[in-house]
TORKOL-4160 file (C-alpha; in steps of 0.2 Angstrom, whole numbers, padded with zeros to 4 digits, m for minus):
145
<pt num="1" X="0000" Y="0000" Z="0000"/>
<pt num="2" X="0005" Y="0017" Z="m0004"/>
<pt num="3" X="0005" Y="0031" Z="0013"/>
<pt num="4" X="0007" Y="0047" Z="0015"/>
<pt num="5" X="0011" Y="0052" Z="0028"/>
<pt num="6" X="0017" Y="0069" Z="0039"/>
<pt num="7" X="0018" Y="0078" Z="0056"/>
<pt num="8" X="0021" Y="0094" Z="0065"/>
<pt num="9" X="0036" Y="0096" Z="0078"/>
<pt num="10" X="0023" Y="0088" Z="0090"/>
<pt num="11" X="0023" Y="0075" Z="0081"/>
<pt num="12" X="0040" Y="0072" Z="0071"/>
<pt num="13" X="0047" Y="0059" Z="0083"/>
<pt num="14" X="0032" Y="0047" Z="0082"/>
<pt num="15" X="0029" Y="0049" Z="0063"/>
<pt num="16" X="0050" Y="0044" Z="0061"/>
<pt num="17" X="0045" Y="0027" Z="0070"/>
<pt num="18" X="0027" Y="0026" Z="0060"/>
<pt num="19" X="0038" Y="0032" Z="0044"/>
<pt num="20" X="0051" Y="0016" Z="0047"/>
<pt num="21" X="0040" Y="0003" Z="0054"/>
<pt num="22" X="0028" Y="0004" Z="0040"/>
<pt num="23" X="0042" Y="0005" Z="0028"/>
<pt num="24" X="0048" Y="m0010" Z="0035"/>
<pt num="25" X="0031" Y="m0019" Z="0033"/>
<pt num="26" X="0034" Y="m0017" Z="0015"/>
<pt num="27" X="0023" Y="0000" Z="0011"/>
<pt num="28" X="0028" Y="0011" Z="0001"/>
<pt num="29" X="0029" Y="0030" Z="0012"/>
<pt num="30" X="0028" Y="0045" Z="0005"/>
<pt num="31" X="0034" Y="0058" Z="0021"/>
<pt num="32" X="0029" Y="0074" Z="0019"/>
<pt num="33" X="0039" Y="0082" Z="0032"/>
<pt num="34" X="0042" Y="0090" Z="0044"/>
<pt num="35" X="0060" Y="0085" Z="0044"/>
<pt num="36" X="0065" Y="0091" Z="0065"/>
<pt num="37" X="0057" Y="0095" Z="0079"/>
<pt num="38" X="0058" Y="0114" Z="0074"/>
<pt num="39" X="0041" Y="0125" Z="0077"/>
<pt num="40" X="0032" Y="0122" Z="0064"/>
<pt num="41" X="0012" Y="0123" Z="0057"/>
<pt num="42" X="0004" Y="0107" Z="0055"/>
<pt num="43" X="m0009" Y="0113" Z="0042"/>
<pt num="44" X="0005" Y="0115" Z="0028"/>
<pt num="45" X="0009" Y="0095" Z="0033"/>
<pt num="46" X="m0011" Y="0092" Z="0033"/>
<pt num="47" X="m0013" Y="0100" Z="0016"/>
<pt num="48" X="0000" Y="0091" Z="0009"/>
<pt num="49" X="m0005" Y="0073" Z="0014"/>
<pt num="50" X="m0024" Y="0076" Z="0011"/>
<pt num="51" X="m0019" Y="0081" Z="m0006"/>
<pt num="52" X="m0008" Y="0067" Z="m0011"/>
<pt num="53" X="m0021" Y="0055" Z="m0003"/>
<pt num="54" X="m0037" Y="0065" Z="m0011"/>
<pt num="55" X="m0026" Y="0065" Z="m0031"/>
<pt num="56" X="m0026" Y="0045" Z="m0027"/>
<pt num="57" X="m0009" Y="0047" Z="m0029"/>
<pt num="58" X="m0008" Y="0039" Z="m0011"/>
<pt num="59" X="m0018" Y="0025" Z="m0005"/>
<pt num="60" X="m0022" Y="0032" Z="0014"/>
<pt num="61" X="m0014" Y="0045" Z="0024"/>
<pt num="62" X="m0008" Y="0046" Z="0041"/>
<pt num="63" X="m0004" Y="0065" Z="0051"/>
<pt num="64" X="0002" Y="0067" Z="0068"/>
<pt num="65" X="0002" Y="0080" Z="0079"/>
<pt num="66" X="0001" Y="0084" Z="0096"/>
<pt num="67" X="m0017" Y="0078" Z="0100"/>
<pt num="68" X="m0023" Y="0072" Z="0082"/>
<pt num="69" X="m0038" Y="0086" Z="0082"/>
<pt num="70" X="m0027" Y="0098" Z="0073"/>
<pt num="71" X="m0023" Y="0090" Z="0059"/>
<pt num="72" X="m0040" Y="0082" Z="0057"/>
<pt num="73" X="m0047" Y="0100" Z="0055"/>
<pt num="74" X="m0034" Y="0105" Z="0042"/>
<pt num="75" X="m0034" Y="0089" Z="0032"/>
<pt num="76" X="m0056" Y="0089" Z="0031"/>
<pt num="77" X="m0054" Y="0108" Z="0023"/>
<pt num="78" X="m0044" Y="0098" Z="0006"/>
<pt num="79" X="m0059" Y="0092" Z="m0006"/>
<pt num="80" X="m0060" Y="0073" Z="m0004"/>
<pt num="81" X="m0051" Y="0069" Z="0013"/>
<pt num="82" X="m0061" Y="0061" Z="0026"/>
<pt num="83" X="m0047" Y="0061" Z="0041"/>
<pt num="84" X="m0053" Y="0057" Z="0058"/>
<pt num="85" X="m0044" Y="0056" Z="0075"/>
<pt num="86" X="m0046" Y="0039" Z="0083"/>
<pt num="87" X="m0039" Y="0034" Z="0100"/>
<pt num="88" X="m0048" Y="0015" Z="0101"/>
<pt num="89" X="m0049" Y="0000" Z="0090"/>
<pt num="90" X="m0067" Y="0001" Z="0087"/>
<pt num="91" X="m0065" Y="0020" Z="0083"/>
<pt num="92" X="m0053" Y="0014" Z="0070"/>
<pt num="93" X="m0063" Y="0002" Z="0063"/>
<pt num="94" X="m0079" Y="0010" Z="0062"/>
<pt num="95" X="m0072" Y="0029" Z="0053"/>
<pt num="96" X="m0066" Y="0013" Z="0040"/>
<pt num="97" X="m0081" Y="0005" Z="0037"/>
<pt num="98" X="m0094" Y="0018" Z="0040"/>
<pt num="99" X="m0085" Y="0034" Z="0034"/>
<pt num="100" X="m0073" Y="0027" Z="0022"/>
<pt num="101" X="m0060" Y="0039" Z="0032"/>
<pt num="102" X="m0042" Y="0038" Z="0021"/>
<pt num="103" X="m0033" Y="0049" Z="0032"/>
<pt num="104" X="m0029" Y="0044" Z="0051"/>
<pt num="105" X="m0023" Y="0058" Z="0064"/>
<pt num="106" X="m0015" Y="0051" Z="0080"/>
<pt num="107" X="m0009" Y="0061" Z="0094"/>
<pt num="108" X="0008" Y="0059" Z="0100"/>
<pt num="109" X="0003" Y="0064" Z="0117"/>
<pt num="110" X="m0008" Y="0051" Z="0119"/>
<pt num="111" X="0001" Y="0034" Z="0109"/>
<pt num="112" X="0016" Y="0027" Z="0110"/>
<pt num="113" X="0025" Y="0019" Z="0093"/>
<pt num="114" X="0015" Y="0001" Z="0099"/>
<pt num="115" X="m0003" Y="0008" Z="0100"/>
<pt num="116" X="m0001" Y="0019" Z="0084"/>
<pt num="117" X="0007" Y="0006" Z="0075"/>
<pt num="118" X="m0009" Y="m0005" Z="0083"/>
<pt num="119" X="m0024" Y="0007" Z="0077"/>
<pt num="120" X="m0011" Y="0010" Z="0059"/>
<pt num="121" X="m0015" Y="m0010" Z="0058"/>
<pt num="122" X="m0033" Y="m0008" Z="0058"/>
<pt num="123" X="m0035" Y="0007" Z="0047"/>
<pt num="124" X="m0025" Y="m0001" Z="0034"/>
<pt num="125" X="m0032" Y="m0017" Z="0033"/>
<pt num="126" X="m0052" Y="m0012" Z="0036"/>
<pt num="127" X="m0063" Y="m0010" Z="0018"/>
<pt num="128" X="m0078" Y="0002" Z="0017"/>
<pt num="129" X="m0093" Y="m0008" Z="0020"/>
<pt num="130" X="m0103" Y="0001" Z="0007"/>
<pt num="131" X="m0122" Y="0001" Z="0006"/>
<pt num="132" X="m0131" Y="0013" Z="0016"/>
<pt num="133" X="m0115" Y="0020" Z="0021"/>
<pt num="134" X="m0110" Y="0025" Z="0003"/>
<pt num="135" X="m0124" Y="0035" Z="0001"/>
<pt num="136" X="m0120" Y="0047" Z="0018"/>
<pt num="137" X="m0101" Y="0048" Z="0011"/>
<pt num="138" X="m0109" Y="0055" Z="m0005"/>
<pt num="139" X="m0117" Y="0067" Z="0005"/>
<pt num="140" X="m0103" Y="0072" Z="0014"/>
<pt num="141" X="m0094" Y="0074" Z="m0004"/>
<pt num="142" X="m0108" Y="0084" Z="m0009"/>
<pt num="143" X="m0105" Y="0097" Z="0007"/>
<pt num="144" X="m0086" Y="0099" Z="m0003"/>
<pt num="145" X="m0095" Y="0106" Z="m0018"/>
């Protein structure tokens, strides 16, 4: 699978480990900065993977910050990214399934490498379940317009 991936200062640490591990998994990662733990603004990093993700260049996206929230809200303003915070499994599971989410925010303050590579796990591997879900992710395409 192709990721995209980024993070603020907040989040630079986390995103190395994220940016290795999944690498190592055999994905293919497209990092899009930042590059240190210098101040920085995490809505250049959010524009940048919601729009690689959005273009299909990239298959799903991942943005860390401090709490996640941030990014979320940058990465929802690009026309066609659906990025949600998620904390728990079912969390995960259900912004896949029901929401057709392709970009995950995580917040370093509150996972470690393990449980972000844990919830990465889920959002990576769950489909869209369709149906009478399609139809409320075409609405929320239709709010874009």
């Amino acid at each position: 699978m192709k990721i995209a991936i980024g993070a603020d200062h907040a989040g630079f640490s986390l995103k190395e480990q994220l940016r290795r591990r999944l690498a190592a998994e055999g994905n293919e990662v497209v990092d899009f900065g930042t590059g240190s733990v210098e101040s920085c603004d995490y809505p250049d990093f959010a524009q940048s993977v919601g729009r690689d993700v959005a273009q299909g260049r990239s298959d799903r996206g991942i943005l860390v910050c401090s709490t996640g929230i941030g990014m979320a809200m940058a990465a929802n303003k690009v026309d066609g990214v659906r990025a949600a915070p998620a904390e728990s499994d079912d969390e995960v599971k259900l912004t896949r399934e029901h929401n057709d989410a392709n970009v995950l925010t995580l917040g370093a303050r509150y996972v470690d490498e393990n449980r972000a590579m844990e919830l990465i796990d889920i959002f990576l591997k769950t489909e869209f379940a369709g149906g009478r879900h399609a139809r409320r992710v075409a609405k929320i395409a239709q709010l874009e317009k």
